[in-house]
Structure formats: structure tokens, C-alpha cells
N, C-alpha and C positions, 0 to 999 in steps of 0.2 A: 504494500500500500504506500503512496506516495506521500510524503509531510508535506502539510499543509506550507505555502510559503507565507513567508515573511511579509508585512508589510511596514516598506521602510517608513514612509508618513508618520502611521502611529508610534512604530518602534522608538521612532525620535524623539515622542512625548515623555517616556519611560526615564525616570532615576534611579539611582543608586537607594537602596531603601535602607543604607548604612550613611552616605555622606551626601549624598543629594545631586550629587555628581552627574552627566552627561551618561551614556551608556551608548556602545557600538558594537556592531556584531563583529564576531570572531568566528568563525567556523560554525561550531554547535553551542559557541557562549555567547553571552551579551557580557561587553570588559568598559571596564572605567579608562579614562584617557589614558593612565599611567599603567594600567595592567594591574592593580593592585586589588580588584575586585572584579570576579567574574561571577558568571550565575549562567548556570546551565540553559541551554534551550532545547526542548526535550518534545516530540509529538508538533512540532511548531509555535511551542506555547512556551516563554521565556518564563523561566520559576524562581519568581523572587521572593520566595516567603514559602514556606511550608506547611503541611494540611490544619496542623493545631488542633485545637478545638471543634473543627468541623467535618470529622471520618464520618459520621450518621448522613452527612446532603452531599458526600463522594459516593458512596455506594448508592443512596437512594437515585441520583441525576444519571447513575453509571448503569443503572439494574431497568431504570423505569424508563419507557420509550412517552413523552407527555405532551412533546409537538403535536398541538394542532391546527392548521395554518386560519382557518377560520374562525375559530375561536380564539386564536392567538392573537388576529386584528382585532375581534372587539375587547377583548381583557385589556390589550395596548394601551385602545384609544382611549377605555373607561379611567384607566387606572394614572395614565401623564395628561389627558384630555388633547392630544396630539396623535391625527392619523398616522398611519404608519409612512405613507406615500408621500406626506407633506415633510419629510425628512430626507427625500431625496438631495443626495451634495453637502449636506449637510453633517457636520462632526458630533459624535456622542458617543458616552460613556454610559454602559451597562455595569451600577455598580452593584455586582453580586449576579453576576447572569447564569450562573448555574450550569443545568443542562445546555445554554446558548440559544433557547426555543426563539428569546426577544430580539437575542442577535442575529441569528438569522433573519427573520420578518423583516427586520429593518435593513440588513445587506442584501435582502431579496430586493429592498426599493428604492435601493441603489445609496445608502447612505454609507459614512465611515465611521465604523463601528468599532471601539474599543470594549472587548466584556474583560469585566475582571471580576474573580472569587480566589477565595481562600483553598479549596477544596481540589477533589483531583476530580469533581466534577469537572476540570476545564478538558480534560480527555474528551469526555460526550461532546461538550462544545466545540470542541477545533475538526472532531470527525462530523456535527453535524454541520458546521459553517465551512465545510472543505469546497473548495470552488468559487469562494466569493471571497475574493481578492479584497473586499473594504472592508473585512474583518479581520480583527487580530484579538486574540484571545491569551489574556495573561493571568500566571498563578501570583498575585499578590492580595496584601489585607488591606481591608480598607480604612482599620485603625492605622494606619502608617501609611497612605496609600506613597505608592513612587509614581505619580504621574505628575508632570509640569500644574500648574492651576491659572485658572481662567483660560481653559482651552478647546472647553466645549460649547455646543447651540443649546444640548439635549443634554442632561444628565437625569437617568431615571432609577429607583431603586424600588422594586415592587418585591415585600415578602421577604426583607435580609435584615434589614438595620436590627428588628427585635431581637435577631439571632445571633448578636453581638455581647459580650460583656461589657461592652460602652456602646451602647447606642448614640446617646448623644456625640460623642465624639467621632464617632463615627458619620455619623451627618456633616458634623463640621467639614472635616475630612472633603465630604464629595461634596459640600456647599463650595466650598473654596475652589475644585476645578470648571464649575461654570462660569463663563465667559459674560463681563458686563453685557446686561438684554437680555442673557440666554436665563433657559425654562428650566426648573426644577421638578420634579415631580415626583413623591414618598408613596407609600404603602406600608402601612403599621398595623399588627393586629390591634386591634380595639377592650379598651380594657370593659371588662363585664360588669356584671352587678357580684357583690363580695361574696353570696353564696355560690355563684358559678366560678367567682376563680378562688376559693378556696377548696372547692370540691377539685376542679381540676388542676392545680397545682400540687392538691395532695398528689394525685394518681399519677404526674410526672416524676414525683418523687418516686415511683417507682418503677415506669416504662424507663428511664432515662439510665433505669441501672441494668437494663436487662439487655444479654445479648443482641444484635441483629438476629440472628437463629431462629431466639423464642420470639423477639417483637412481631417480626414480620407473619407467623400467621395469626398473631392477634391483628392485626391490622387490615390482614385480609376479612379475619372473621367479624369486623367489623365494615367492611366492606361489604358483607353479604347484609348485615345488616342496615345500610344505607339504601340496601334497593327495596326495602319495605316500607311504604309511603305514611303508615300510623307510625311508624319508629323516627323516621329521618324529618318528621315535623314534630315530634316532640321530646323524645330521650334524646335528642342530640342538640337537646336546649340544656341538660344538665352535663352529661359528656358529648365531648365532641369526638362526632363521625362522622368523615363525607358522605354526603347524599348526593354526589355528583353522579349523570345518569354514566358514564365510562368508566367499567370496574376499571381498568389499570389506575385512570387518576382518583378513582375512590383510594384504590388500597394508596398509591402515593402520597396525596395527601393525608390518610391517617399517620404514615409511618412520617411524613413532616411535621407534626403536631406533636405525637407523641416518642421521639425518638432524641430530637436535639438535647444538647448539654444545655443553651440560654435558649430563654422566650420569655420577653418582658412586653407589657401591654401596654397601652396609652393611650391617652385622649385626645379629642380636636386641639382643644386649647393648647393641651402641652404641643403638640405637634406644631401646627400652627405659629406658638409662640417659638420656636427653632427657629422657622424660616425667617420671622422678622430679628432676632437677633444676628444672626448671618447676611442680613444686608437685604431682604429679598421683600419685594412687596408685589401687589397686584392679586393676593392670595386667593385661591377660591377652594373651594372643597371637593371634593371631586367623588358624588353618590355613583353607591355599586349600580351595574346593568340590570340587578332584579328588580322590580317593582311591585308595587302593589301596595292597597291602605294597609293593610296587616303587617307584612314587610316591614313598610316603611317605619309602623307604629313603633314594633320591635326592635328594631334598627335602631331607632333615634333616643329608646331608653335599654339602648347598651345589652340586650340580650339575645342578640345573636351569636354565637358563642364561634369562633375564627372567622366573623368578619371585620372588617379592618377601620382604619382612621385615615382621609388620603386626601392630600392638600399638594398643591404646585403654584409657583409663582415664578415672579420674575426678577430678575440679579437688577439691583438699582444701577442703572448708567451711573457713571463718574461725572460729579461737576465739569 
């Protein structure tokens, strides 16, 4: 199988995530001017940072096949309020892209796409963005991240920050690579009402210590219970289980939920107030694709149980 090639463009954005330094390729390294810092490049994917805390979203982005291209537009659009197509030419940073589903979509429509994760989920990503050359796909964190700042149009992060030991700072982080003008756009899960996240934070206390082995067929077998329409509108207000109608991304997202080391929850306001500390105004909210009065009712007093908090704005131009 062929490795994915390089692309110099982004490659060029990338630092030293020890001195901040320039980086150029070498053979199968990325090297600092003087030669005193190298970092392997491995599958097409430069590793600057190693898996850490995040083995449970390697395996899971590795195991689970979760592309899919039409739902993948509208999850996009819902989630940055930015079609995918209207990012044609234009640069962006996927902070936390995982299996690469978003990077793709968006080097499907012709934009220049940097993904980056912690995780060796970036394998699934570099094999599924093989062929589109405006994608480059790197292993770094994004508590440190090594990218230049102010460099992007797009900077999106749907479904990662929580799974940080510093969320916040972690924000800051990918605040700081958008370009004055350019669009922000978060996804948080949403925090609940205190009986639902005491119930399930207990029960994490315990999925979080349990093999992949055993988790994964409780996950499944709560997959099967997500295609039961009395179950997946009401038991899974108090534990959560996907009701999503494609078992694969049922069982996926269970074992997302219930598998990671971090998962911290939050509110509009806390969210919200990030972006305007990091310089960013124009804020809007940005409500899930579901609707309905019932929905919505639930939704709005915080008992939907992994759905989210999602706000985007825009970097204040400089005087």
C-alpha cells in the first residue's frame, strides 16, 4: 500500500512541540533546523506527541468503520453552522478528527485540511483521506498543540475538548490558531441535571476500569438495546445508550461514552463565556438537527443525556 504523501503547505505550519522551532522533512523525519530534534513520520502522518491518555478513541476510530458521507454533511453543517462546500480553498484545522470522517468531507470539497489527534486513531484517518492531497493528518495534542497560530479560516472541534484533562486549555490552544475573521466552532457534551450525572459518572467509575475485551460486548449489548423504541426514549434518559438507527454507530458511540479515561460536561454559558475571553464575538448557538416540542423541551432543561452545548463565533479583527 502506498503512504499517503506529504503535504508541504501544511507540513510548514507544524513546530517543534519541545522549542517551537520550524520543522522540515528529512527522509521519514520531520528535523528542527539544527538537527537536534526529529520526530518520526510514520503511515504519512508526522508523530509528534504520543497516544497518552487516549488508547480507548485508537482502537475505537481503528475497529469502527463510522463514515457516512450524508450524514456526515449534515452533522458538519449542524455542528460549525458552515457547509461543507463553502470551505472550498479555504484552510482549516480539525482539532481532534479522529477516525478523519470530517476530514475527508471537507478535502472531498476541495478545502486544506489539517486533522490532528492524540490517538493512533490518525492511522484510520491518513488511510481514509488517502488521495486527497489537501489533507494532512498529524499525531499531536492539543494541550500543546505544534501548529503556527492565527492560521486558519475554519477551526472546528466536535466531540474532543471534554475528553481532555484540561478542557479549557485546550480551547485556548485551538482559539489561538484561528486567523483574525476566521470561525470557531465547539461541541461539548452538555452537562445534565445532578441525578443523571451522578448516576452516570458513578457507572464510569466503573466501565473506565474494564478491559476493551469485556466493555465492548456490553456496548454492543446495549446496542441491541437502543433499537427498542420504549427503551431508547426512556432508560436512556437515566443511562446512556445510543439509539442511533446504524448498529455499528450504536455500538461506537456506546463504547465513546463509556470507555474514555476524561468526560467533563458543561454549559452554554461556561462554553460560550471561553469564546468571548479568547477574543471571539458574533456568538451564536448552534441547536442539534433533531427537533421537535418535546425534544426541544428536554433539551433546553439539560436532560438529554450525551447531547451536547455548541457555540461558534468569530476571531475579532485587529484595530
Amino acid at each position: 500500500m502506498t503512504e499517503p504523501a506529504l503535504n508541504p503547505d501544511l507540513i510548514a505550519l507544524l513546530r517543534s512541540p519541545r522549542t517551537r522551532s520550524s520543522l522540515h522533512v528529512e527522509g521519514s523525519e520531520l528535523a528542527s533546523p539544527d538537527g537536534s530534534e526529529r520526530y518520526p513520520i510514520v503511515g504519512g502522518v508526522p508523530r509528534l506527541a504520543g497516544e497518552s491518555y487516549v488508547g480507548s478513541f485508537g482502537r475505537q476510530w481503528n475497529r469502527y468503520d463510522v463514515a457516512r458521507t450524508e450524514e456526515d454533511e449534515a452533522t458538519f453543517e449542524a455542528k460549525t453552522g458552515v457547509a461543507p462546500r463553502e470551505m472550498a480553498g479555504k484552510r482549516v484545522l480539525d482539532a481532534g478528527c479522529g477516525g478523519g470522517r470530517y476530514a475527508k468531507l471537507l478535502g472531498d470539497h476541495g478545502a486544506e485540511v489539517l486533522g490532528v489527534d492524540l490517538s493512533s486513531a490518525v492511522d484510520k484517518a491518513a488511510a481514509l483521506c488517502a488521495g486527497l492531497p489537501g489533507v494532512q493528518i498529524v499525531q499531536a495534542d492539543l494541550l500543546d498543540l505544534p501548529v503556527v497560530e492565527e492560521a486558519f479560516d475554519l477551526v472546528f472541534s466536535i466531540g474532543v475538548l471534554h475528553h481532555s484533562p484540561d478542557p479549557r486549555r485546550a480551547f485556548a490552544e485551538i482559539a489561538r490558531r484561528v486567523r483574525p475573521g476566521g470561525r470557531l466552532a465547539v461541541w461539548l457534551y452538555r452537562r445534565n441535571t445532578p441525578p443523571q450525572e451522578w448516576l452516570n459518572t458513578g457507572v464510569r467509575a466503573l466501565t473506565t476500569r474494564l478491559p476493551a475485551r469485556v466493555l465492548e460486548p456490553l456496548c454492543a449489548g446495549l446496542g441491541a438495546l437502543g433499537s427498542v423504541p420504549v427503551l431508547n426514549r426512556t432508560l436512556n434518559k437515566l443511562v446512556n445508550f445510543s439509539a442511533h438507527p446504524d448498529w455499528t454507530l450504536r455500538v461506537c458511540d456506546n463504547f465513546d461514552w463509556w470507555a474514555p479515561e476524561h468526560q467533563s460536561h458543561h454549559t452554554l454559558p461556561e462554553l460560550s463565556s471561553w469564546f468571548v475571553e479568547e477574543g471571539f464575538e458574533n456568538l451564536v448557538e448552534l441547536r442539534p438537527m433533531k427537533s421537535g416540542r418535546l425534544y426541544g423541551w428536554a433539551y433546553d432543561r439539560d436532560l438529554i443525556i450525551g447531547s451536547g452545548v455548541n457555540v461558534a463565533g468569530r476571531k475579532r479583527l485587529r484595530p
